[in-house]
C-alpha positions in Angstrom: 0.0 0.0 0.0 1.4 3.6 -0.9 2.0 6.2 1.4 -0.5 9.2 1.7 0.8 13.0 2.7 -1.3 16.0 3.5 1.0 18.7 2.4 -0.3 22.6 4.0 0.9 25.8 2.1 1.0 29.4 2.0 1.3 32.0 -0.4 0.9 35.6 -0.8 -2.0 37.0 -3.2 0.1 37.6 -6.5 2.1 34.8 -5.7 -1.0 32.5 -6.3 -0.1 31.7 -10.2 3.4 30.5 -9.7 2.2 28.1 -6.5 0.3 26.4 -8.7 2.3 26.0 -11.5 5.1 24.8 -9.2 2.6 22.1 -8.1 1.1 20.9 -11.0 4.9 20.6 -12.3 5.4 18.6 -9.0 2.5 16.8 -7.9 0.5 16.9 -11.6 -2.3 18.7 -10.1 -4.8 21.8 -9.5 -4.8 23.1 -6.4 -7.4 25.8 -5.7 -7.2 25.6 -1.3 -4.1 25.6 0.3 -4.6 22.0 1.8 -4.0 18.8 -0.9 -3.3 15.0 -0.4 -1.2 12.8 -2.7 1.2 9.6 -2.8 3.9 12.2 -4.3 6.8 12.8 -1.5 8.4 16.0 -2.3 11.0 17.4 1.2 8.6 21.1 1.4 12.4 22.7 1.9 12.4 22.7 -1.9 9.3 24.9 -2.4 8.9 28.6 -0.9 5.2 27.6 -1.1 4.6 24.2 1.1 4.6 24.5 4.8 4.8 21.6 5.8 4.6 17.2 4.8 2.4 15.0 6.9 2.8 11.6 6.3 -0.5 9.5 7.3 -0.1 6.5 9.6 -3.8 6.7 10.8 -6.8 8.2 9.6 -10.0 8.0 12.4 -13.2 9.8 12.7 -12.2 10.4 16.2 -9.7 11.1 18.2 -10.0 8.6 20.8 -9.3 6.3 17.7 -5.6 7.7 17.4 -4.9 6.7 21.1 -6.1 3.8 20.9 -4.1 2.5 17.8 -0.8 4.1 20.2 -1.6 2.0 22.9 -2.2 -0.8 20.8 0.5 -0.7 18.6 2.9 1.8 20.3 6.2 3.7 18.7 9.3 3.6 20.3 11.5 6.7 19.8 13.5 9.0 21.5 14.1 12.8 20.9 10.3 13.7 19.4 8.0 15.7 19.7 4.1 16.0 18.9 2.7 18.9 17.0 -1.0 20.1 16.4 -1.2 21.2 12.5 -4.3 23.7 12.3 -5.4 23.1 8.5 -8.2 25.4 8.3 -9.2 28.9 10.0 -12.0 27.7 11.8 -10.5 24.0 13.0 -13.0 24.0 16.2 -9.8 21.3 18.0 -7.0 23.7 17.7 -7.9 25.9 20.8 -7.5 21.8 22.8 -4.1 21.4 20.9 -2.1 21.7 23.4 -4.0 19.1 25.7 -4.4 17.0 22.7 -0.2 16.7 21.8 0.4 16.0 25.8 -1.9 12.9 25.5 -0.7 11.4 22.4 3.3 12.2 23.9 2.0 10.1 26.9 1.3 7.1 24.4 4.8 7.3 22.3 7.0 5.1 24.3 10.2 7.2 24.7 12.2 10.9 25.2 10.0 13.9 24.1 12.1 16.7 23.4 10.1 19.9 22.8 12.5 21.9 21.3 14.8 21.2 18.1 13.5 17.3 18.1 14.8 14.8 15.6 11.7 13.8 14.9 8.3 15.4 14.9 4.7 13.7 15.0 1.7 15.7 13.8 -1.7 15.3 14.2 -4.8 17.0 13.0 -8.5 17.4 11.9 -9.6 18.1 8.3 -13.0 18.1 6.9 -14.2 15.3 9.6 -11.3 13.0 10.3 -8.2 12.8 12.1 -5.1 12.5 10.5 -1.8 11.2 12.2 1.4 10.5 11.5 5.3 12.0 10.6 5.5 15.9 10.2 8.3 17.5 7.9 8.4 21.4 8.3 9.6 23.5 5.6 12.7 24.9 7.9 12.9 28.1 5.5 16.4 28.0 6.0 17.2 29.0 2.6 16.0 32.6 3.2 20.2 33.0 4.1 20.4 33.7 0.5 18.7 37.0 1.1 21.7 38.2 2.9 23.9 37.4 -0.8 26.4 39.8 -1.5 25.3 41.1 -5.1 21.8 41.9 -6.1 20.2 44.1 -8.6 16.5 45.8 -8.6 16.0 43.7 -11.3 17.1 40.5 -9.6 14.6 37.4 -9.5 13.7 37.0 -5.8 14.5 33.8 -4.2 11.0 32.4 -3.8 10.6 32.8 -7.9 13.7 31.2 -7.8 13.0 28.5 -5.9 9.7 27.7 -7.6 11.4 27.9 -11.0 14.0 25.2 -10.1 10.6 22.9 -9.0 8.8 23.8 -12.8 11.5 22.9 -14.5 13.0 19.9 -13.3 9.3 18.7 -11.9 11.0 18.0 -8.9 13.6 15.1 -10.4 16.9 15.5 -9.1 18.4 13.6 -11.9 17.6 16.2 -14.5 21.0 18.5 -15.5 19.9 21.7 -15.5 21.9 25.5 -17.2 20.8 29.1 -16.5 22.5 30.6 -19.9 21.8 34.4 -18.8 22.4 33.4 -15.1 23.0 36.8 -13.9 24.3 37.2 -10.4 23.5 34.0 -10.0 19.9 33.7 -7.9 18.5 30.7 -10.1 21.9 28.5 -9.2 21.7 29.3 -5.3 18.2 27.9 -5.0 19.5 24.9 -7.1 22.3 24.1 -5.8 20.7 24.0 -2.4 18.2 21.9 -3.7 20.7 19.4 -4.7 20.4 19.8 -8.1 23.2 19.5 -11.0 22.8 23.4 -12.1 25.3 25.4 -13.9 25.5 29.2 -15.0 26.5 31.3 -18.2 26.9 34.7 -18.1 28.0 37.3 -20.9 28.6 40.2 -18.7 32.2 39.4 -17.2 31.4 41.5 -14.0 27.9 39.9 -13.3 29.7 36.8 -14.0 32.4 37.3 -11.1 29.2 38.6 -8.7 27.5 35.4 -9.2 30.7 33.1 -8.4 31.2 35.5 -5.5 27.3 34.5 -4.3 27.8 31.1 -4.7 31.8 31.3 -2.8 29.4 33.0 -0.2 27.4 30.3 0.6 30.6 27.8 0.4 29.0 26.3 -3.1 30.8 25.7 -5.6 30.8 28.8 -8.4 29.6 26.9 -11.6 29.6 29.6 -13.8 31.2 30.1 -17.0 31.4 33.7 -19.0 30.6 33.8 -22.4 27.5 33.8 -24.8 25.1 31.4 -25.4 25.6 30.3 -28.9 29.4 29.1 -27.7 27.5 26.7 -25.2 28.1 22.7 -26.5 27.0 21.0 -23.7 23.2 19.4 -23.6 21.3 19.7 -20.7 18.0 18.6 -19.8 16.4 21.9 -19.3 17.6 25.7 -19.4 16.0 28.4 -17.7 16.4 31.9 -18.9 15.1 35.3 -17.1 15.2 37.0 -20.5 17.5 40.4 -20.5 15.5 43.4 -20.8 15.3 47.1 -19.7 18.5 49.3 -18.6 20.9 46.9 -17.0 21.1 44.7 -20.2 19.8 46.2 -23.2 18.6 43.8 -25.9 17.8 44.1 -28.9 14.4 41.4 -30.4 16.6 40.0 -32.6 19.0 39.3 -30.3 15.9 37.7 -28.0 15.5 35.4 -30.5 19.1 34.4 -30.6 18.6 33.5 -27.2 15.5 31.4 -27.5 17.0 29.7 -30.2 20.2 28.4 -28.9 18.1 27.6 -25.6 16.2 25.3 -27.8 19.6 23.6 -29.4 21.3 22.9 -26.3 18.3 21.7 -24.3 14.9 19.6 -24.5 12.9 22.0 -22.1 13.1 25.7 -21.5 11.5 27.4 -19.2 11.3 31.3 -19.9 11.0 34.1 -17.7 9.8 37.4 -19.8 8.3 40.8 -18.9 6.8 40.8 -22.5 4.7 38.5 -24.2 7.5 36.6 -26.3 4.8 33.4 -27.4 5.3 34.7 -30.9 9.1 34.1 -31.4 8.7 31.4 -28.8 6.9 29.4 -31.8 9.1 30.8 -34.4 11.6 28.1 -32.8 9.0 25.2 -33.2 8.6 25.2 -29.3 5.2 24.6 -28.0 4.1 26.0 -24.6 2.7 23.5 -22.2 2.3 25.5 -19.4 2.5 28.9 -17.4 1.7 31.8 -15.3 2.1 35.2 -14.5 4.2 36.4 -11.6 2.4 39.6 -10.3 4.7 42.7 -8.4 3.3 42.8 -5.4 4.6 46.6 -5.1 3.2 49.9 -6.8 4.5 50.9 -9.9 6.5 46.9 -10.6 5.7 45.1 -14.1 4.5 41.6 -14.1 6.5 38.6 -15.5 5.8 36.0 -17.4 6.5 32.1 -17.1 6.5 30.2 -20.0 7.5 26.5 -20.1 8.4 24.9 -23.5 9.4 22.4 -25.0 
């Protein structure tokens, strides 16, 4: 029998789009709440979007059910600890949560440890049933790359970032990834941290030196090349390319399609981030758009962005 994980998250208004285009690329579905089940197990460290992982052990109608399965078939571990996980805004249980963690501690047979615990046991009530079993909290500890030395206005943010590295790999680790117009490098931090194989390219030899610096920063190792992306000969599995624009790296649409062009020779997927609609000269390349959303600026005055995945 497969396993079965209620996976929570949380997003900000315009952030909505990208979430679920992350998870469709992950999990293959459409998400409208911010609570989902599937036999998909995805670590929610990856995303900037999932919260948190429960894996079910029991599912009751009541709660006195989920004792009673402890006592009768008890778990033996030290160094845990139980958490409640409120699901929904008006959970009528999680004002009793406390009371309702001490008693299912009292039935796990070993050490509780309520702070910094190896492992973490969650249990909570969702649309009429209890759920039980392993919690895995997204530890956020990512956001360091926040503090990274070199950053322009026109950066990608980290949670973009992050999500991007989800959309275009769909979550598989084995996939060999290239940002050809990597910039100061935000795309490859997110990867690499993710534990993917991710490489940069950068024409600008100054942006390209920031970006190793980034990476040096974090003590990863500073994959990135200088150079354009015609002189790549290397295949990868999928390229993802914030597409130059505005004052920091004028371009010219001819040299836009140079770009999606040689994206398309030296990989099988492409995932393109544009603050203009570029479906036209996407096409022109024989690529076909399968998916994508639009990333809204959350402050005044800030353009939109496009996400367009191809292949």
């Amino acid at each position: 029998m497969s396993k079965k994980y209620i996976y929570n998250m949380n997003y900000q208004v315009n952030e909505k789009d990208l979430c679920q285009l992350e998870l469709r690329s992950l999990f293959k579905l459409n998400v409208e709440g911010k609570v989902f089940f599937s036999e998909i197990k995805v670590d929610p460290t990856l995303s900037p979007f999932l919260k948190n992982r429960l894996e079910i052990l029991y599912k009751t109608t009541t709660f006195s059910e989920i004792v009673d399965l402890l006592e009768k078939s008890p778990i033996i571990i030290d160094d845990f600890k139980v958490k409640y996980l409120k699901l929904t805004d008006d959970d009528p249980h999680n004002h009793n949560r406390r009371e309702l963690c001490k008693e299912l501690g009292l039935k796990i047979q070993g050490v509780a440890k309520l702070s910094s615990a190896k492992t973490s046991f969650g249990i909570s009530f969702y649309e009429g049933n209890w759920y039980f079993g392993e919690l895995v909290n997204n530890t956020r500890k990512w956001q360091v790359h926040q503090t990274r030395p070199h950053s322009y206005s026109s950066s990608l943010g980290i949670h973009v970032a992050k999500a991007l590295i989800n959309i275009a790999s769909n979550g598989d680790l084995t996939k060999r990834i290239i940002d050809p117009c990597c910039g100061v490098g935000t795309v490859l931090l997110e990867g690499i941290y993710g534990g993917f194989d991710i490489r940069g390219r950068e024409l600008n030899w100054k942006v390209a030196e920031n970006a190793r610096n980034n990476l040096l920063h974090f003590n990863y190792l500073p994959k990135v090349t200088t150079g354009d992306i015609q002189d790549i000969t290397d295949s990868y599995d999928v390229s993802i390319i914030d597409l130059p624009y505005g004052i920091v790296c004028k371009k010219s649409e001819e040299n836009q399609q140079l770009i999606i062009k040689n994206a398309k020779r030296i990989s099988k997927r492409v995932v393109f981030i544009s603050s203009v609609d570029i479906r036209v000269q996407v096409s022109k390349e024989g690529l076909k758009v399968i998916d994508s959303c639009k990333i809204k600026n959350e402050r005044k005055g800030g353009f939109s962005r496009r996400v367009l995945v191809c292949e």
